[in-house]
C-alpha positions as CSV (number, residue, x, y, z in Angstrom):
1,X,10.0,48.3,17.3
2,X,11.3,49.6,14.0
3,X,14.5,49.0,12.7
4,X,14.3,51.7,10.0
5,X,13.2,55.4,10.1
6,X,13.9,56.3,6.9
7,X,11.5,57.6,3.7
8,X,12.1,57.9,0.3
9,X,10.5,57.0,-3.2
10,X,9.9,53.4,-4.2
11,X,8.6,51.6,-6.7
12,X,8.0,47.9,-6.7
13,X,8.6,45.2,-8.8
14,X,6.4,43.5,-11.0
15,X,4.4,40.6,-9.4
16,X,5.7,42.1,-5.7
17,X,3.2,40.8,-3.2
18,X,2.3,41.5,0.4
19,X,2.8,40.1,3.4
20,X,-1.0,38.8,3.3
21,X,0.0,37.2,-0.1
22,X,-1.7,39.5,-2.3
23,X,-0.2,41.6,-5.3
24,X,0.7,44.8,-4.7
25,X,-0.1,47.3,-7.6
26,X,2.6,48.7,-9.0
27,X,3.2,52.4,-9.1
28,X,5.4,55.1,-6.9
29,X,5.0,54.3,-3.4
30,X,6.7,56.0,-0.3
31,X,9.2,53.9,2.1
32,X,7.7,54.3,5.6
33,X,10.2,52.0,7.4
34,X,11.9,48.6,7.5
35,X,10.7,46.6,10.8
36,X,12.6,44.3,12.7
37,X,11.3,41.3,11.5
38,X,12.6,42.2,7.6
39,X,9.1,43.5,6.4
40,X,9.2,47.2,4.9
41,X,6.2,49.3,4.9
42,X,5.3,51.2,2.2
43,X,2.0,53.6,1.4
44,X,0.8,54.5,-2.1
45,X,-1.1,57.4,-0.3
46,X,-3.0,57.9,3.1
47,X,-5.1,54.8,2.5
48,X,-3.0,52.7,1.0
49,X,-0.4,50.6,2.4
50,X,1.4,47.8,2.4
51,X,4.4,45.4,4.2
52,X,6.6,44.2,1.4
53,X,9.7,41.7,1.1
54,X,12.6,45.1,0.7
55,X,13.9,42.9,-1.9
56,X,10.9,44.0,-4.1
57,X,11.8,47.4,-4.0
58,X,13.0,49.0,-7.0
59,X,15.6,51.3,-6.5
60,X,17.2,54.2,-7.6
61,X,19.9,54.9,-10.8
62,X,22.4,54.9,-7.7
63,X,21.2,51.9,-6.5
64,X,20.1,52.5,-3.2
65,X,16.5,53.0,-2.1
66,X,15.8,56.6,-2.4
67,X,16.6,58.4,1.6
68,X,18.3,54.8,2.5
69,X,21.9,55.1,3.2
């Protein structure tokens, strides 16, 4: 079940990795949704995604995730 609905931009932090334990190129990445168990999902493009800690995220000059709250 997903906690989170929400999309925006995002961009990670350097050395950010997955939930696998591999790094997670940085680069713009879209914000899919935040699950119940704390991982958010993000995808670089069709192909390419990944579950990321949300405190990797960057976020925006407003300091929110871009289309979170």
């Amino acid at each position: 079940m997903k906690m989170s609905e929400h999309t925006g931009s995002v961009e990670v932090k350097p050395d950010t990795r997955n939930h696998k334990g591999f790094f997670v190129q940085e680069g713009p990445y879209k914000l899919v949704s935040i699950d119940s168990s704390g991982w958010a999902l993000i995808c670089m493009d069709e192909a390419t995604c990944h579950y990321v800690d949300p405190d990797n995220l960057q976020v925006d000059a407003d300091g929110k995730i871009s289309g979170i709250g």
